[in-house]
Backbone of each chain as nested JSON, in Angstrom:
{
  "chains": [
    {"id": "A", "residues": [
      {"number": 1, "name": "UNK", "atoms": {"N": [0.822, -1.209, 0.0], "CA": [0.0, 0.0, 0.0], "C": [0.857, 1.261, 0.0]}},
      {"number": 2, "name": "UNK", "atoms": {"N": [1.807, 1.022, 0.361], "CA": [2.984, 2.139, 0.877], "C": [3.795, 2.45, -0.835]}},
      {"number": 3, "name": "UNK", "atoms": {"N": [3.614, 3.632, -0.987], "CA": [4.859, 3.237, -2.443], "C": [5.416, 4.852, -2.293]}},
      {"number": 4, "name": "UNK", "atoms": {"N": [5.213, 5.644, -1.14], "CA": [6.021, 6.491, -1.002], "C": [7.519, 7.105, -1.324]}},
      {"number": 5, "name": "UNK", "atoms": {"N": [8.54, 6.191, -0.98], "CA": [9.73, 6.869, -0.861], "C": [10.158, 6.37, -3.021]}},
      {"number": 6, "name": "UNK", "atoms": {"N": [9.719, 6.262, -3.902], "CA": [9.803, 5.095, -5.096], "C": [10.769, 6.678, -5.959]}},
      {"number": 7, "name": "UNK", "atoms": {"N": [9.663, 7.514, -5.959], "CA": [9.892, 9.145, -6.693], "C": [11.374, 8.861, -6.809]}},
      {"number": 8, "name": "UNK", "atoms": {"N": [12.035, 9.473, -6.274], "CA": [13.28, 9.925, -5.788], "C": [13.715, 8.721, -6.549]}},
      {"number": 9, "name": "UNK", "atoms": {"N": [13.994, 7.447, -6.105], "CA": [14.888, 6.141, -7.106], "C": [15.104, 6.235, -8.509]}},
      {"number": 10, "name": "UNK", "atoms": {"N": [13.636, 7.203, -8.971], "CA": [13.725, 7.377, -10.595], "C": [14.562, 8.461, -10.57]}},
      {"number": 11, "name": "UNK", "atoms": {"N": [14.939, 9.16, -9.946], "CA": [15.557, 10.184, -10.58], "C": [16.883, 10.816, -10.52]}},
      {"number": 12, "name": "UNK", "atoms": {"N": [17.635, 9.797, -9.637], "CA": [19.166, 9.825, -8.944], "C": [19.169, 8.661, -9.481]}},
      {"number": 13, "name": "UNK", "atoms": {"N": [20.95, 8.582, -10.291], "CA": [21.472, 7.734, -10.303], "C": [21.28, 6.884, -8.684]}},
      {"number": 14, "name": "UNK", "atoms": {"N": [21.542, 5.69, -8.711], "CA": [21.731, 4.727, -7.457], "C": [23.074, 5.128, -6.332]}},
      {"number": 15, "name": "UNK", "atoms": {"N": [22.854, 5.106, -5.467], "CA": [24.382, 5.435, -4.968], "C": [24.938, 3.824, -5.303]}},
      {"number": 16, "name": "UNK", "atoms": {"N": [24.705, 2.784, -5.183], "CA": [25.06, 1.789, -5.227], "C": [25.561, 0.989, -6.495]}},
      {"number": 17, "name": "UNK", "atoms": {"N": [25.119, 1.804, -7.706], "CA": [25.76, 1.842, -9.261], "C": [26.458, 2.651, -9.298]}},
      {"number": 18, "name": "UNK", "atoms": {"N": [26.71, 4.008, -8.509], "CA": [27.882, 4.597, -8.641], "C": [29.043, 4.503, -7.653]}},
      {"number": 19, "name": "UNK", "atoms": {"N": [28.685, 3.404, -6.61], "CA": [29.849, 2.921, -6.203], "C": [30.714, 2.003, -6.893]}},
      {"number": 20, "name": "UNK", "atoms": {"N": [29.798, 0.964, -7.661], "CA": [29.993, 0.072, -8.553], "C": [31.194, 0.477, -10.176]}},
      {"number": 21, "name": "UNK", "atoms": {"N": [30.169, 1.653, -10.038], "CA": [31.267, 2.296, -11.221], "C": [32.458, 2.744, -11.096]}},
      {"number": 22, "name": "UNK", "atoms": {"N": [32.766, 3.469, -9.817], "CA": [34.102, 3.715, -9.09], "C": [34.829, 2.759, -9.131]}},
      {"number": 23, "name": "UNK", "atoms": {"N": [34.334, 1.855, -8.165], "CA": [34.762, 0.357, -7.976], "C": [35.916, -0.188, -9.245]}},
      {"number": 24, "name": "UNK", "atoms": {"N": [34.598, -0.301, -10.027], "CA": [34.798, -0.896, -11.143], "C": [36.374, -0.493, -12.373]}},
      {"number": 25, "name": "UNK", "atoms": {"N": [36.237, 1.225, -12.191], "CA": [37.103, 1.777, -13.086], "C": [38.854, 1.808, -12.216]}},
      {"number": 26, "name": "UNK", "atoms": {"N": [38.669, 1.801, -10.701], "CA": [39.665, 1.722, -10.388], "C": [40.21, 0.547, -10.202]}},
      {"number": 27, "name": "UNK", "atoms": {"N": [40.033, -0.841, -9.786], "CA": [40.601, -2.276, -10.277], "C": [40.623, -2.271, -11.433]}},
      {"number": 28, "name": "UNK", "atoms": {"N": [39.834, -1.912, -12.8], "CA": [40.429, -2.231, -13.921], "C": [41.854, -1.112, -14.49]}},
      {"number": 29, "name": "UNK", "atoms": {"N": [41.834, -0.048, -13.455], "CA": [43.044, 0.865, -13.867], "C": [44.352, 0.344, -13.07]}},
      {"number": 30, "name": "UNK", "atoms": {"N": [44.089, -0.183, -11.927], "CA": [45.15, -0.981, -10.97], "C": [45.959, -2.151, -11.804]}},
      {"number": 31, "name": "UNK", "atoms": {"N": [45.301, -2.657, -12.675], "CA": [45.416, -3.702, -13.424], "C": [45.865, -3.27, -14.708]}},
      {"number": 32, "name": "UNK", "atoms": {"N": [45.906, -2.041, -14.863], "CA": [46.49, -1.724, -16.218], "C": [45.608, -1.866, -17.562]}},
      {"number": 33, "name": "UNK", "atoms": {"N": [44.526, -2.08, -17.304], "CA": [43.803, -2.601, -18.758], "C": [42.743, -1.333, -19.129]}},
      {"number": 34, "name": "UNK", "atoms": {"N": [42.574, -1.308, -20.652], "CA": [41.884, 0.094, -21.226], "C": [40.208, -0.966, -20.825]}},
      {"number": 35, "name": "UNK", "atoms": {"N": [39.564, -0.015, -20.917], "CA": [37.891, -0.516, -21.237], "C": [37.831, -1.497, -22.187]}},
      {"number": 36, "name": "UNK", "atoms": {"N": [38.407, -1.441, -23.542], "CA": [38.098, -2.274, -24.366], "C": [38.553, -3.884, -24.286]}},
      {"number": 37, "name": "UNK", "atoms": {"N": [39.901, -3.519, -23.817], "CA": [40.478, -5.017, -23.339], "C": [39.819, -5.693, -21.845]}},
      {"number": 38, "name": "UNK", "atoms": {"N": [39.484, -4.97, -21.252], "CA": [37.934, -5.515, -19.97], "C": [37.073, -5.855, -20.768]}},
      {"number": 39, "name": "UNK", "atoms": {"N": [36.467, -4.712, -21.629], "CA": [34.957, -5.694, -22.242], "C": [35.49, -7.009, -23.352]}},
      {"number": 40, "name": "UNK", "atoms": {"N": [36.482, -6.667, -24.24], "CA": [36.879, -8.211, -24.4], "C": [36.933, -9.477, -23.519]}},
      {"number": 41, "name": "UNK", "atoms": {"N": [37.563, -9.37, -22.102], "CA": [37.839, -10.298, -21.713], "C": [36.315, -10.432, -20.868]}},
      {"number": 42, "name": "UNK", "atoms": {"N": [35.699, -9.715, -20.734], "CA": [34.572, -9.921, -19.96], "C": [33.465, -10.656, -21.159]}},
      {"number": 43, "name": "UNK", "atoms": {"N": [33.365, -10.462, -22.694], "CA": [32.519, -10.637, -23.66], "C": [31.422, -9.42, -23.794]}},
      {"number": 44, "name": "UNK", "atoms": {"N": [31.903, -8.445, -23.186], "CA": [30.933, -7.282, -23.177], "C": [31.27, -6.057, -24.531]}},
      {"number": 45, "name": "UNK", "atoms": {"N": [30.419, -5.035, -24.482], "CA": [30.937, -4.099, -25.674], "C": [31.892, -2.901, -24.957]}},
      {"number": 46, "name": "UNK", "atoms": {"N": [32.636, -2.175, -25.368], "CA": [33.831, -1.113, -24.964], "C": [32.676, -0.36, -24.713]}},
      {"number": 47, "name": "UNK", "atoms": {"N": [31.743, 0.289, -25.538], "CA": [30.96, 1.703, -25.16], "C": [30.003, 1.024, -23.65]}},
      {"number": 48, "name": "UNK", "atoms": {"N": [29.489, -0.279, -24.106], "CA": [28.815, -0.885, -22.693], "C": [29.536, -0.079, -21.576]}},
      {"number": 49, "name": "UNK", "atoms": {"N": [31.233, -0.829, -21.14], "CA": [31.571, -0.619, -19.931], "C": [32.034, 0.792, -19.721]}},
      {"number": 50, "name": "UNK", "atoms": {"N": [32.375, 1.831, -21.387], "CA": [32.209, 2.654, -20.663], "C": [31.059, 3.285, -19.816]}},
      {"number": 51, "name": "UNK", "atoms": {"N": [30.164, 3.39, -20.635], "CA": [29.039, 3.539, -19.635], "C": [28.267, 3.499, -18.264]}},
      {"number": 52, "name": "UNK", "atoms": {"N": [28.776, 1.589, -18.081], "CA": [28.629, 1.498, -16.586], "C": [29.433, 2.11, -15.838]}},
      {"number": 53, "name": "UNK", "atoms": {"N": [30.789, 2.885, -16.251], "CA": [31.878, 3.489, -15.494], "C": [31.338, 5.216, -15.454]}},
      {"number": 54, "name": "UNK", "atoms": {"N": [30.201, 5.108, -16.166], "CA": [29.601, 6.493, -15.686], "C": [28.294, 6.281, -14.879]}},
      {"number": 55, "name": "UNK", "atoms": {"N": [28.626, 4.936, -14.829], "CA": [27.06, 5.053, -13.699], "C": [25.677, 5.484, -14.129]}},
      {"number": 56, "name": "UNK", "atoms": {"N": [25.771, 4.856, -15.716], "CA": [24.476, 4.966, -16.622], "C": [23.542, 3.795, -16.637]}},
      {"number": 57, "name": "UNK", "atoms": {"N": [24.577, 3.012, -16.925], "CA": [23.766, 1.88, -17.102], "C": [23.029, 0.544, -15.184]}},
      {"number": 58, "name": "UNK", "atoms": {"N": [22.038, 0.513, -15.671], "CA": [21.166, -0.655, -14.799], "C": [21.929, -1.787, -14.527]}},
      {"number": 59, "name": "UNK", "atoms": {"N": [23.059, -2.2, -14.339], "CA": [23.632, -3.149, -15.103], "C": [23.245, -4.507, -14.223]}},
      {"number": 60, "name": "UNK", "atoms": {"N": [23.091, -5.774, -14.705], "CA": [22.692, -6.919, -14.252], "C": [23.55, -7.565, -13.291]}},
      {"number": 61, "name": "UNK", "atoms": {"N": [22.962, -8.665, -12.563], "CA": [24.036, -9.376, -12.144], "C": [24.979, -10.342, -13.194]}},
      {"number": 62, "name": "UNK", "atoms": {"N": [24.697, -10.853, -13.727], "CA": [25.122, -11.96, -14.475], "C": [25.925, -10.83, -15.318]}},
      {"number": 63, "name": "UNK", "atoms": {"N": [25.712, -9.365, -15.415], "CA": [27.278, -8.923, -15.963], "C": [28.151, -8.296, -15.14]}},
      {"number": 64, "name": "UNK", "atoms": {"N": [27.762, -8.589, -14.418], "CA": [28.773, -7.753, -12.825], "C": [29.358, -8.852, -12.816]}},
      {"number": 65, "name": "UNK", "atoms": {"N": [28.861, -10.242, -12.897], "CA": [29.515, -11.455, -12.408], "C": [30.643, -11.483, -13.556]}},
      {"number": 66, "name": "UNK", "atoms": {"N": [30.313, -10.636, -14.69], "CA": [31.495, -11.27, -15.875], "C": [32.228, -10.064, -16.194]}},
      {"number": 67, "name": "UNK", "atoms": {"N": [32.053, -9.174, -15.573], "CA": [33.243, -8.154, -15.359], "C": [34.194, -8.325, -14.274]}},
      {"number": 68, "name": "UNK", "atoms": {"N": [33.11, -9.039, -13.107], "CA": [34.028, -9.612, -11.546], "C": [35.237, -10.705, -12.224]}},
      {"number": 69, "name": "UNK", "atoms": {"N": [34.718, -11.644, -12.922], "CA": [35.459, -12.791, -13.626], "C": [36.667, -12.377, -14.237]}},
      {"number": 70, "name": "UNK", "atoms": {"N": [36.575, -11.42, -14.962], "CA": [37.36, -11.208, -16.213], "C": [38.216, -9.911, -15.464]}},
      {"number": 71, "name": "UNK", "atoms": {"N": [38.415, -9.394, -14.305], "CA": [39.252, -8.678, -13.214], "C": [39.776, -9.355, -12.309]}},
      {"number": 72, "name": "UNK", "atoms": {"N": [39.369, -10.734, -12.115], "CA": [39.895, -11.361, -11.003], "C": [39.6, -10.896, -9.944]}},
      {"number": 73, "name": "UNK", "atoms": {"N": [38.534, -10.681, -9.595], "CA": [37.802, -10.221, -8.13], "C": [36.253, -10.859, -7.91]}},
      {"number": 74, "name": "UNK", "atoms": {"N": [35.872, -10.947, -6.471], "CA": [34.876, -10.994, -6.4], "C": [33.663, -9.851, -6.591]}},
      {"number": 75, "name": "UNK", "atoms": {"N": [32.932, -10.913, -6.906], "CA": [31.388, -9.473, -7.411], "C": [31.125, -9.101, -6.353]}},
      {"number": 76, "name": "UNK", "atoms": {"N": [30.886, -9.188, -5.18], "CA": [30.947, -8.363, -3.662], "C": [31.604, -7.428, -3.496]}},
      {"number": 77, "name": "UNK", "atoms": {"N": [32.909, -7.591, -4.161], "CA": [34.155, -6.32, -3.758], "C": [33.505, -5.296, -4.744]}},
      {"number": 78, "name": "UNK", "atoms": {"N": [33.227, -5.712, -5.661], "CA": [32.298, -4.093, -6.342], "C": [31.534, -3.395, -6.339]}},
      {"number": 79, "name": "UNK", "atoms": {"N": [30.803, -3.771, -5.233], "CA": [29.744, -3.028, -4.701], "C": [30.175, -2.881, -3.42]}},
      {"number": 80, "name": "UNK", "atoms": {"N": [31.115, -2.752, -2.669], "CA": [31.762, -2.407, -1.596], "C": [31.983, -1.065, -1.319]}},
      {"number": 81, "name": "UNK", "atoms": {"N": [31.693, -0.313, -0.099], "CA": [31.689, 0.809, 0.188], "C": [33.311, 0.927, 0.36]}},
      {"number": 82, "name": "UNK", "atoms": {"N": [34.035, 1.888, -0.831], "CA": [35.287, 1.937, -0.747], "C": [36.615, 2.662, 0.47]}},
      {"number": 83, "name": "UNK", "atoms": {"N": [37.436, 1.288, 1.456], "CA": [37.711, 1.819, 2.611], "C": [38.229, 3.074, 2.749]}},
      {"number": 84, "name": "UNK", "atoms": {"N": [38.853, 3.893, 3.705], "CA": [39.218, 5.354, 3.678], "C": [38.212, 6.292, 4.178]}}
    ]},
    {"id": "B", "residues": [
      {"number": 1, "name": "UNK", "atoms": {"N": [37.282, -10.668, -31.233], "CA": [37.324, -12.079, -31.973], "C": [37.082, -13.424, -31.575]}},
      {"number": 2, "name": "UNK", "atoms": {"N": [37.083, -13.761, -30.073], "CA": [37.364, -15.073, -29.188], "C": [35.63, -14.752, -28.353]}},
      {"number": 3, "name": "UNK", "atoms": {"N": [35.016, -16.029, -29.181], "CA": [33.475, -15.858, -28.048], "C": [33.546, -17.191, -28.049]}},
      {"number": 4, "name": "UNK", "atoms": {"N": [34.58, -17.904, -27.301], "CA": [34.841, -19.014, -27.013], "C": [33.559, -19.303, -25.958]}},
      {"number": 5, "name": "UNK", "atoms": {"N": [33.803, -18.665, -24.511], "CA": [32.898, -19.188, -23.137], "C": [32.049, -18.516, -23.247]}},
      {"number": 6, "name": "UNK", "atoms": {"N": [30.864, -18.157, -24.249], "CA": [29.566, -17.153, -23.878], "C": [28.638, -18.052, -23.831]}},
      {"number": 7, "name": "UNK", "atoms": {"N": [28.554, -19.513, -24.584], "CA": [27.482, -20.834, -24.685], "C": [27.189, -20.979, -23.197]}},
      {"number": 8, "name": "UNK", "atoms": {"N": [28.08, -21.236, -22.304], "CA": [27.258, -22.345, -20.994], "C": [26.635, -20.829, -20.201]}},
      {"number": 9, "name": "UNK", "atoms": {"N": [27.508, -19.633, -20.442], "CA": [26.747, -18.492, -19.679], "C": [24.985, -18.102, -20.375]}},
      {"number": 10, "name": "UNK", "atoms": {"N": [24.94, -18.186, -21.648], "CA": [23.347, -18.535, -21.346], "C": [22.504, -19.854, -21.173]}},
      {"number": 11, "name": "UNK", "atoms": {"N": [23.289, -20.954, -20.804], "CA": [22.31, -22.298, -20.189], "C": [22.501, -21.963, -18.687]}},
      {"number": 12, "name": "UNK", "atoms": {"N": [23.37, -21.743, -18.31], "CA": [23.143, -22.202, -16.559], "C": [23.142, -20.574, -15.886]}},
      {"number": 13, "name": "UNK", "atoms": {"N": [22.39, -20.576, -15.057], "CA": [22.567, -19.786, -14.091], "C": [23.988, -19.607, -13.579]}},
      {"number": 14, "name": "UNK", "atoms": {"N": [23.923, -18.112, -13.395], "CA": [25.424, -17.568, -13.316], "C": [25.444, -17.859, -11.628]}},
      {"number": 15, "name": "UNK", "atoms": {"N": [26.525, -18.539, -10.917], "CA": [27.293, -18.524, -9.182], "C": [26.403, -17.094, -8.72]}},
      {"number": 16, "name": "UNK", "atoms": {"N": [26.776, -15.919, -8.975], "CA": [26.561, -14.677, -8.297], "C": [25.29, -14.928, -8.281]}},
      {"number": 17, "name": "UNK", "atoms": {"N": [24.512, -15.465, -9.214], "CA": [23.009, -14.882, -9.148], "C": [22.316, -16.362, -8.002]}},
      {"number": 18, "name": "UNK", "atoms": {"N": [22.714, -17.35, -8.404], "CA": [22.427, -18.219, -7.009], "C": [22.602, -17.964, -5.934]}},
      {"number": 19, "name": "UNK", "atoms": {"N": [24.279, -17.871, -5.584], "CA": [24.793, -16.936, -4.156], "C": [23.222, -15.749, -3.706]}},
      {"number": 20, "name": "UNK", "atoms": {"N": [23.222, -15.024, -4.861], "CA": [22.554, -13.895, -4.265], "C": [20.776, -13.783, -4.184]}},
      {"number": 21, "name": "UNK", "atoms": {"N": [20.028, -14.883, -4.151], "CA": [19.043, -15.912, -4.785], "C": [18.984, -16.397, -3.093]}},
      {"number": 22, "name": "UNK", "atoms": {"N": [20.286, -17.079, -2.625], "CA": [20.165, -17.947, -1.61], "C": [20.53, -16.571, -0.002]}},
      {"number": 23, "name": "UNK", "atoms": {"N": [21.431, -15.586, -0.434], "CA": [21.693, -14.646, 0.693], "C": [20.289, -13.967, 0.74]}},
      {"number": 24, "name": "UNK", "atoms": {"N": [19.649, -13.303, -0.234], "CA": [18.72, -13.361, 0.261], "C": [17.316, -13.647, 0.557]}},
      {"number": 25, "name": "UNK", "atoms": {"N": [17.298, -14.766, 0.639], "CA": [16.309, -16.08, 0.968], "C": [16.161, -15.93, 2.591]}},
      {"number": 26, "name": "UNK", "atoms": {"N": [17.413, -16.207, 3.123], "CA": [18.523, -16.244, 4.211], "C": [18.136, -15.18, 4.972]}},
      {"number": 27, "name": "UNK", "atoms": {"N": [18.467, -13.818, 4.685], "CA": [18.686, -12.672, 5.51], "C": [16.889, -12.229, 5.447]}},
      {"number": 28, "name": "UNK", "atoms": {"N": [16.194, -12.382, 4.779], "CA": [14.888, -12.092, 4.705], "C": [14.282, -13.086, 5.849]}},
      {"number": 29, "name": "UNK", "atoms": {"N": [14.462, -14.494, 5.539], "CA": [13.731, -15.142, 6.987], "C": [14.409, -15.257, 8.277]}},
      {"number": 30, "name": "UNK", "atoms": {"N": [15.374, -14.848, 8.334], "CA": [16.09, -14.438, 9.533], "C": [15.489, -12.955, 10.161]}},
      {"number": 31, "name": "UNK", "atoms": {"N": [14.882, -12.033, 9.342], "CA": [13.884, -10.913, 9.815], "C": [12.6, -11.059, 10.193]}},
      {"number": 32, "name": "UNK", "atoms": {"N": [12.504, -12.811, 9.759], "CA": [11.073, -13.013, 9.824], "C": [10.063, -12.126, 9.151]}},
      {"number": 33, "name": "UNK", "atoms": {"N": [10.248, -12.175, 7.58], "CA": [9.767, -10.957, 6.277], "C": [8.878, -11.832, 5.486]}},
      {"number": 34, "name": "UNK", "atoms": {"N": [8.031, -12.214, 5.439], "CA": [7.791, -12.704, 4.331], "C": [8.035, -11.846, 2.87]}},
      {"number": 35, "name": "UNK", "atoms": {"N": [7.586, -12.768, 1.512], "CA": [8.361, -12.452, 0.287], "C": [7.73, -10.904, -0.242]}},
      {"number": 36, "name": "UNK", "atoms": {"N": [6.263, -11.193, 0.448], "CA": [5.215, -10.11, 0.327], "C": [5.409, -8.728, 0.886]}},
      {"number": 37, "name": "UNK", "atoms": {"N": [6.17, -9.107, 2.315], "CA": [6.516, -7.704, 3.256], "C": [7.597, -7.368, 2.663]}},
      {"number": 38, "name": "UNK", "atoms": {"N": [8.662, -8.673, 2.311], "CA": [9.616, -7.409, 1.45], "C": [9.459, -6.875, 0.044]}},
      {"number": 39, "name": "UNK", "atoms": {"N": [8.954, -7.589, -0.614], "CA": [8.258, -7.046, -2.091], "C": [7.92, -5.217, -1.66]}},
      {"number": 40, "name": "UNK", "atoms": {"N": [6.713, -5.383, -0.833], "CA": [6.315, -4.222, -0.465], "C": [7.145, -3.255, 0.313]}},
      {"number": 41, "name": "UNK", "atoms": {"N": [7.954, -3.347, 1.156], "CA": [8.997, -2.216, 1.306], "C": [9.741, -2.568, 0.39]}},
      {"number": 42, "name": "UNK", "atoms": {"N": [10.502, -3.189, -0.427], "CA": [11.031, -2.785, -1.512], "C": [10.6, -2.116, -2.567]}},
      {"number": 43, "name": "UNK", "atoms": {"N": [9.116, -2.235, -2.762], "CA": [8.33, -1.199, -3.595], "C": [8.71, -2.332, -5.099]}},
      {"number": 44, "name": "UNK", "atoms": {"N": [8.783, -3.199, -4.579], "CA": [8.481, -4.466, -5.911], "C": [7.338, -5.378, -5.518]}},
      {"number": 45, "name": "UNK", "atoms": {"N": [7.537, -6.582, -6.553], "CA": [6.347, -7.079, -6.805], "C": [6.293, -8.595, -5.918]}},
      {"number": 46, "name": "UNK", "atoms": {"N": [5.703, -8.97, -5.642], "CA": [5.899, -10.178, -4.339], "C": [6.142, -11.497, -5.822]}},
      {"number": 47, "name": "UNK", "atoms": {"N": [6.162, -11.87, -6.442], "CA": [5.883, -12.893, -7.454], "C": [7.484, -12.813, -8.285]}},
      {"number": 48, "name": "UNK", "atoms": {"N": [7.868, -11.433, -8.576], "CA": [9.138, -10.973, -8.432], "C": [10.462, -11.626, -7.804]}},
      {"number": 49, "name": "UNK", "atoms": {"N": [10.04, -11.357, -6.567], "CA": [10.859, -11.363, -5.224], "C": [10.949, -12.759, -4.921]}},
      {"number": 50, "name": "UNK", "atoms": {"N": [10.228, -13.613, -5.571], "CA": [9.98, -14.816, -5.262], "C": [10.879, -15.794, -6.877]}},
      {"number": 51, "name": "UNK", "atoms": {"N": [10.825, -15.397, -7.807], "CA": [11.536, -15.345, -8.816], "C": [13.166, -14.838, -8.948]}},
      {"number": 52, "name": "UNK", "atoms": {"N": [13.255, -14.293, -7.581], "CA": [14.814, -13.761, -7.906], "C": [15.374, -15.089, -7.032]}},
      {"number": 53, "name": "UNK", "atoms": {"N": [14.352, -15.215, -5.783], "CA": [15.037, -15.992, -4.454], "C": [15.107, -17.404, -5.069]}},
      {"number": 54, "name": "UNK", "atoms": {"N": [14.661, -17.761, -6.513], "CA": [14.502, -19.371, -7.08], "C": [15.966, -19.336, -8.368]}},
      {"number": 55, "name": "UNK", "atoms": {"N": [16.652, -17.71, -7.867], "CA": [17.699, -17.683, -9.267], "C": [17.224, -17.529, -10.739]}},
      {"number": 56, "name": "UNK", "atoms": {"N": [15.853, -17.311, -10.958], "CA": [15.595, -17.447, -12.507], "C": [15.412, -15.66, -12.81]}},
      {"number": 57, "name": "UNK", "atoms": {"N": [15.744, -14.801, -12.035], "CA": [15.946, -13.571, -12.472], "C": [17.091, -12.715, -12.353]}},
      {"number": 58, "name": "UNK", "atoms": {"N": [17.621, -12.188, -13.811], "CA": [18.757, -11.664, -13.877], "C": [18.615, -10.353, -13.157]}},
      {"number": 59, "name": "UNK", "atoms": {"N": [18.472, -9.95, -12.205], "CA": [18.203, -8.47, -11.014], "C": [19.574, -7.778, -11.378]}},
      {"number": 60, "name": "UNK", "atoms": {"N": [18.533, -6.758, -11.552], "CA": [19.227, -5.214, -11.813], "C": [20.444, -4.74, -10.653]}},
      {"number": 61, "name": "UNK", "atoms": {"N": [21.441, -3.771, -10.785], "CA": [21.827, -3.067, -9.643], "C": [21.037, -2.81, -8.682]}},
      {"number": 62, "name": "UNK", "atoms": {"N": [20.078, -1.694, -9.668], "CA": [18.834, -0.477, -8.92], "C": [18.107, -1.435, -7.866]}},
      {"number": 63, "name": "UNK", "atoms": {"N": [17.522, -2.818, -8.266], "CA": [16.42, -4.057, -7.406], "C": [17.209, -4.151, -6.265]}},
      {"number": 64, "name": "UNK", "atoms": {"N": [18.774, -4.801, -6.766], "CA": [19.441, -5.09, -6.093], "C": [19.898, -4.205, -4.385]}},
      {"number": 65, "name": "UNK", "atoms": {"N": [19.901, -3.18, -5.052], "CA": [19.896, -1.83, -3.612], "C": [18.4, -2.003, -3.173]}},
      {"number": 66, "name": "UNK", "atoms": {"N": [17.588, -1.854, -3.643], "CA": [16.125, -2.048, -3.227], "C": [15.617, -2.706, -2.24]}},
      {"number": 67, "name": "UNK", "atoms": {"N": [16.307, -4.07, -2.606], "CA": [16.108, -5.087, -1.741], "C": [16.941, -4.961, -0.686]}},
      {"number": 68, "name": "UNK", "atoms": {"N": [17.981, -4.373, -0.523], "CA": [19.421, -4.68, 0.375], "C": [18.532, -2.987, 1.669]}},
      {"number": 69, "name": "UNK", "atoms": {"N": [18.115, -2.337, 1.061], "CA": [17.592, -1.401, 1.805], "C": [16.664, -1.837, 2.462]}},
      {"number": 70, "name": "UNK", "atoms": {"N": [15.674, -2.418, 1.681], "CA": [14.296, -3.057, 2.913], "C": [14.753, -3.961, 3.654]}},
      {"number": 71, "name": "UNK", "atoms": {"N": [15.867, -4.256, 3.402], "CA": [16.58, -5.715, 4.282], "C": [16.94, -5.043, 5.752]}},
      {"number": 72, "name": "UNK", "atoms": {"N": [17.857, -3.78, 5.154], "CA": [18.525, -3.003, 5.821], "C": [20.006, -3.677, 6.139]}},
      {"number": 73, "name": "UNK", "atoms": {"N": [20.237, -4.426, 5.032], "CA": [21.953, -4.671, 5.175], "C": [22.52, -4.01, 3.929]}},
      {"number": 74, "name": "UNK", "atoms": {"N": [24.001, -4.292, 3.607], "CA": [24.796, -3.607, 2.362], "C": [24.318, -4.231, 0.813]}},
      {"number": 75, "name": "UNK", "atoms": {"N": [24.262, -3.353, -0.023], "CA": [23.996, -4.399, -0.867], "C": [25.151, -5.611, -1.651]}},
      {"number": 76, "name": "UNK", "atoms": {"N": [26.497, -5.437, -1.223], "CA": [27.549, -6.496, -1.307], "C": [27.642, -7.389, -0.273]}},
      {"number": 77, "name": "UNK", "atoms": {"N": [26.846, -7.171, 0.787], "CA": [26.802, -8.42, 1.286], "C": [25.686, -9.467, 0.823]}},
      {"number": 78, "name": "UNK", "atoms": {"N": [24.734, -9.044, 0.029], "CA": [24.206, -9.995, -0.619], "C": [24.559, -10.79, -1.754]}},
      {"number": 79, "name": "UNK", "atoms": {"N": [25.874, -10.566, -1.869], "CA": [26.328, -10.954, -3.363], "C": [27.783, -12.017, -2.283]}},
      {"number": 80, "name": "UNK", "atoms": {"N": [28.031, -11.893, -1.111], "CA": [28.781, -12.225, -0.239], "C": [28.833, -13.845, -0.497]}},
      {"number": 81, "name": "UNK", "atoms": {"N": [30.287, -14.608, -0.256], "CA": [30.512, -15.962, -0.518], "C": [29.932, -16.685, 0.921]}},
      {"number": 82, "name": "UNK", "atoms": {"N": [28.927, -17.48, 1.016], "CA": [28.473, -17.82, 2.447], "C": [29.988, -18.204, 3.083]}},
      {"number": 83, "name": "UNK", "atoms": {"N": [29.649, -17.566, 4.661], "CA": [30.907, -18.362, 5.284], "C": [30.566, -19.416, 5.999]}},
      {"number": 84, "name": "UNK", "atoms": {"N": [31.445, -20.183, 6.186], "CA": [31.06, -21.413, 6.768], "C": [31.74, -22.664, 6.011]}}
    ]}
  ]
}
């Protein structure tokens, strides 16, 4: 019955996709690799991950799981509130 | 050029999305929530919620925080390797 607080979700990025995107762009820069050679090794498209690295895209689990894969990390650590 | 491993990623359910299927299955009846009470503070659909917890739905980031909020835990700990 309650669908109060919903407004607001549409209209801010997620904080939790833009941790993801942080996340995301700094292990693949630690690692030395451009976007395109991530979305290769992940099977994804270059403009895709840039994207999720702007915290555009919705992005799924099952491609978090194959960006986690293809970085050598767990999919937990990318949605991790970054320490500091 | 190499789309060697993309075949078994659309037959089987991806690890992350089971893991996160079974965490929160887990952390929901440990609140004593049914699928309905959290559907509804998550501001999703109970039939949904019941479809993610069986693994046959690829869930968004955005759901993914959704759910981790009505839970009221992180949303990387739902994606978390059980310990034990």
């Amino acid at each position: 019955m309650s669908i109060i607080p919903r407004m607001d979700k549409k209209l801010k990025p997620s904080a939790t996709r833009k941790r993801f995107a942080l996340n995301l762009r700094k292990t693949r820069e630690q690692l030395g690799l451009s976007q395109e050679a991530l979305a290769d090794a992940a099977g994804l498209h270059r403009t895709y991950v840039g994207s999720v690295e702007r915290g555009e895209r919705n992005i799924s689990i099952d491609n978090i799981e194959r960006l986690a894969l293809a970085l050598g990390v767990s999919p937990d650590s990318l949605l991790e509130e970054p320490k500091k």
